[in-house]
FIRO-130493 format. One record per residue (C-alpha): residue in one letter; x, y, z. Coordinates in steps of 0.5 Angstrom, whole numbers, padded with zeros to 4 digits, always signed. Example, Ala and Ser with C-alpha at 12.3 -4.5 7.8 and 13.67 -1.06 7.14 Angstrom:
A+0025-0009+0016/S+0027-0002+0014/
***
This chain:
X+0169+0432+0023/X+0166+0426+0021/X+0169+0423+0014/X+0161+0422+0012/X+0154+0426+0015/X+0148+0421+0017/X+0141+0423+0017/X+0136+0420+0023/X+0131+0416+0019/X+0130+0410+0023/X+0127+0405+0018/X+0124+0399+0024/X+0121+0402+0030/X+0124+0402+0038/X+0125+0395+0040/X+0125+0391+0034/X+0131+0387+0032/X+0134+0388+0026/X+0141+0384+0023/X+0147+0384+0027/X+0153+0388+0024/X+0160+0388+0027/X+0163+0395+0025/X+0171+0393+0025/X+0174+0401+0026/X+0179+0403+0031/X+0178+0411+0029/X+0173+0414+0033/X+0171+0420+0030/X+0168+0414+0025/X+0166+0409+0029/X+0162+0412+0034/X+0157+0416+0029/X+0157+0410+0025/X+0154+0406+0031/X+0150+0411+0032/X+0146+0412+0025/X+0146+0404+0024/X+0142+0403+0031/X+0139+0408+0029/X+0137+0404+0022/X+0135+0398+0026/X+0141+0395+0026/X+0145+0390+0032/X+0151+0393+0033/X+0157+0390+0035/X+0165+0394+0034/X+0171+0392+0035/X+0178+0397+0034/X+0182+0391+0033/X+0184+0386+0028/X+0184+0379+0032/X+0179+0382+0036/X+0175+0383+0030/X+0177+0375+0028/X+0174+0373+0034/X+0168+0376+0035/X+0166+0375+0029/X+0167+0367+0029/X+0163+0368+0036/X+0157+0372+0035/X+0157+0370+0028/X+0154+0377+0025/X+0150+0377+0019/X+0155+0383+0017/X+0161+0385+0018/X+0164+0393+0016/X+0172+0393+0016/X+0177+0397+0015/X+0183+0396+0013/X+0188+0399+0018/X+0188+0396+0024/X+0192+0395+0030/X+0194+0387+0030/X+0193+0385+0024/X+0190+0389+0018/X+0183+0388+0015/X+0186+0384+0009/X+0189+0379+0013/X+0182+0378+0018/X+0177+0378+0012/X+0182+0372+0009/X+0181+0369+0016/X+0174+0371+0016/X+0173+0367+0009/X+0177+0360+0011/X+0172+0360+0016/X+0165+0363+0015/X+0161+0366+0009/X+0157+0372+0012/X+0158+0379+0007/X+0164+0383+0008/X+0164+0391+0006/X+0171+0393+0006/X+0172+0401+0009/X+0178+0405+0007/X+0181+0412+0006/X+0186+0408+0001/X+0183+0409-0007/X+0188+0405-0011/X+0185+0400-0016/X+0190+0395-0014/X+0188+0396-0007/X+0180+0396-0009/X+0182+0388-0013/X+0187+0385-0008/X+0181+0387-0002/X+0175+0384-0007/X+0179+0378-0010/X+0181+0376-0002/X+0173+0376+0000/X+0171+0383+0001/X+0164+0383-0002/X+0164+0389-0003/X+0168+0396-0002/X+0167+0403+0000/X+0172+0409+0000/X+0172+0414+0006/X+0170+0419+0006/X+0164+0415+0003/X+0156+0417+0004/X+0152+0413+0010/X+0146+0412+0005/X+0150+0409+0000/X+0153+0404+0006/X+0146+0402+0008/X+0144+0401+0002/X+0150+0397-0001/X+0149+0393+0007/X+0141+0391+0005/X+0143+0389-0001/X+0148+0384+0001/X+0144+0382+0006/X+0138+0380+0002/X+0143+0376-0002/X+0145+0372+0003/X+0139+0371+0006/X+0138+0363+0008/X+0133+0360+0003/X+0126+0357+0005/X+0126+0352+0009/X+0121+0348+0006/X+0125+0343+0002/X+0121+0342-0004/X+0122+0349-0006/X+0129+0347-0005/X+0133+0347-0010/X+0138+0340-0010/X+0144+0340-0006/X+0148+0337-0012/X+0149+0339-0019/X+0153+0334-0023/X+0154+0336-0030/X+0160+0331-0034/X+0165+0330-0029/X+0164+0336-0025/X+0160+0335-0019/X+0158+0342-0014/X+0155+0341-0007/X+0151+0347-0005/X+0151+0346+0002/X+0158+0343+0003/X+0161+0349-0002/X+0165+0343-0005/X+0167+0341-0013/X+0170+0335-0014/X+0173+0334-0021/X+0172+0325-0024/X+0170+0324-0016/X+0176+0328-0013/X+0175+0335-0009/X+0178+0341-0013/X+0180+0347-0009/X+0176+0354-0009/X+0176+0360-0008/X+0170+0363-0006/X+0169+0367-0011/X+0170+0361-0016/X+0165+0357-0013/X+0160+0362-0013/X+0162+0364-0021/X+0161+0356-0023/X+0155+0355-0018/X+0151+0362-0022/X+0154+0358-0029/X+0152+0351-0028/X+0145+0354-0024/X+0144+0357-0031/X+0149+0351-0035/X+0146+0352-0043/X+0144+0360-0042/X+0149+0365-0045/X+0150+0370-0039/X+0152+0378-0041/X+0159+0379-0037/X+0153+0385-0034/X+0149+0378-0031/X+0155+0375-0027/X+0157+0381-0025/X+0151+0382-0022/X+0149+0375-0019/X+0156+0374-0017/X+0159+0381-0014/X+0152+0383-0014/X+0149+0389-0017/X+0152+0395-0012/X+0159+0392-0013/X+0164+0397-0016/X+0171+0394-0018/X+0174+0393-0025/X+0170+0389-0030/X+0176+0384-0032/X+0177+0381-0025/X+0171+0377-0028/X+0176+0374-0034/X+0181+0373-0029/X+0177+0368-0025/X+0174+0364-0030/X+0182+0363-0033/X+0182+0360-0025/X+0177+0355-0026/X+0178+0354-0032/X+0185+0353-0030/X+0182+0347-0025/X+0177+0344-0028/X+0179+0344-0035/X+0183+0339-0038/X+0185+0344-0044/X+0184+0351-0041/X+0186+0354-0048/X+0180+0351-0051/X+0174+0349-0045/X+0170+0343-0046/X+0165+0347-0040/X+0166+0354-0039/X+0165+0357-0046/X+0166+0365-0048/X+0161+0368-0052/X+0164+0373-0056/X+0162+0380-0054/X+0157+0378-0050/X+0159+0373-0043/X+0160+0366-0042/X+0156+0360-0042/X+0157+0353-0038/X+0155+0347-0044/X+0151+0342-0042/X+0152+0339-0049/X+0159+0338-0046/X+0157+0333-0041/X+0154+0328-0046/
***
């Protein structure tokens, strides 16, 4: 029996080409219906039952999203979607039957953008795909509707395009989800964003884990771009509301 049940509602019409998704599942009873329900969806399908297969496809097809399980033969999910995060930025939702919140953190603080517990409902997987897809979507290509490649705020410098930060002039490694929390502050630098805001904008709204993983990365950045992370020059709390990156600093 199917861990979930899919209802025929193909959303694009015969011969149109929708994303491609890289279905990372090696339990057929899911994966055949799953393929069956995405295509029908209008989504390009391609799957792999196997850890460095998946890894593989992925950086040689490119998808624009990748559903993975976590128990794979080969190597498990966590280790492909940390491979997969050297190495390219499309969207990742994990699929498990593990429910320990633990395990949830440990999948979403490797990269995973998002998380899904079998047995799980296939509108919800559809509608959490679409909206990591609309997030990921490329930006205009007029480049003056672009925003600058570089924001430079005091000594810390952030390269869009290149997913770089460089501290007085000398790179500063980081992890995706820190570029991304840092980018969503300094785009925003001044403005007092709620814990709800950069949740949303750096998690993304259909996002379900433990809030605190928020107050866990800005401890990382503050830690790697702050001279005394205890008292933060740039990324400031604001108590009982969120964080705000001050642009009085810089001056």
């Amino acid at each position: 029996m199917s861990k979930f049940s899919i209802s025929h509602s193909p959303n694009l019409s015969a011969g149109s080409v929708g994303p491609t998704v890289l279905l990372v599942e090696d339990d057929n009873s899911i994966a055949e219906p799953l393929v069956f329900g995405l295509r029908q969806e209008g989504f390009e399908v391609v799957r792999s039952a196997d850890g460095l297969d998946a890894l593989n496809k992925a950086l040689e097809i490119k998808p624009d999203l990748v559903l993975l399980d976590v128990m794979l033969p080969g190597i498990d999910g966590y280790e492909v979607c940390r491979r997969l995060r050297d190495q390219a930025h499309m969207p990742i939702i994990m699929l498990t039957a593990r429910d320990q919140e633990m395990e949830r953190v440990m999948g979403l603080e490797i990269g995973a953008d998002d998380y899904l517990v079998k047995p799980f409902s296939f509108r919800e997987l559809v509608a959490r795909m679409r909206v990591h897809l609309r997030r990921a979507a490329p930006v205009s290509e007029n480049a003056a509707a672009r925003p600058p490649q570089q924001l430079t705020i005091g000594d810390i410098t952030l390269d869009r395009e290149g997913r770089q930060v460089f501290r007085r002039g000398q790179p500063v490694e980081l992890s995706r989800r820190e570029f991304d929390l840092l980018q969503t502050l300094m785009e925003h630098a001044g403005r007092a964003l709620t814990r709800q805001e950069l949740l949303d904008l750096v998690w993304g709204e259909a996002w379900v884990g433990n809030p605190r993983t928020l107050d866990v990365h800005m401890h990382w950045l503050r830690e790697k771009l702050e001279d005394d992370p205890i008292n933060p020059r740039y990324m400031e709390t604001v108590y009982g509301y969120g964080y705000r990156f001050r642009v009085e600093a810089a001056e």
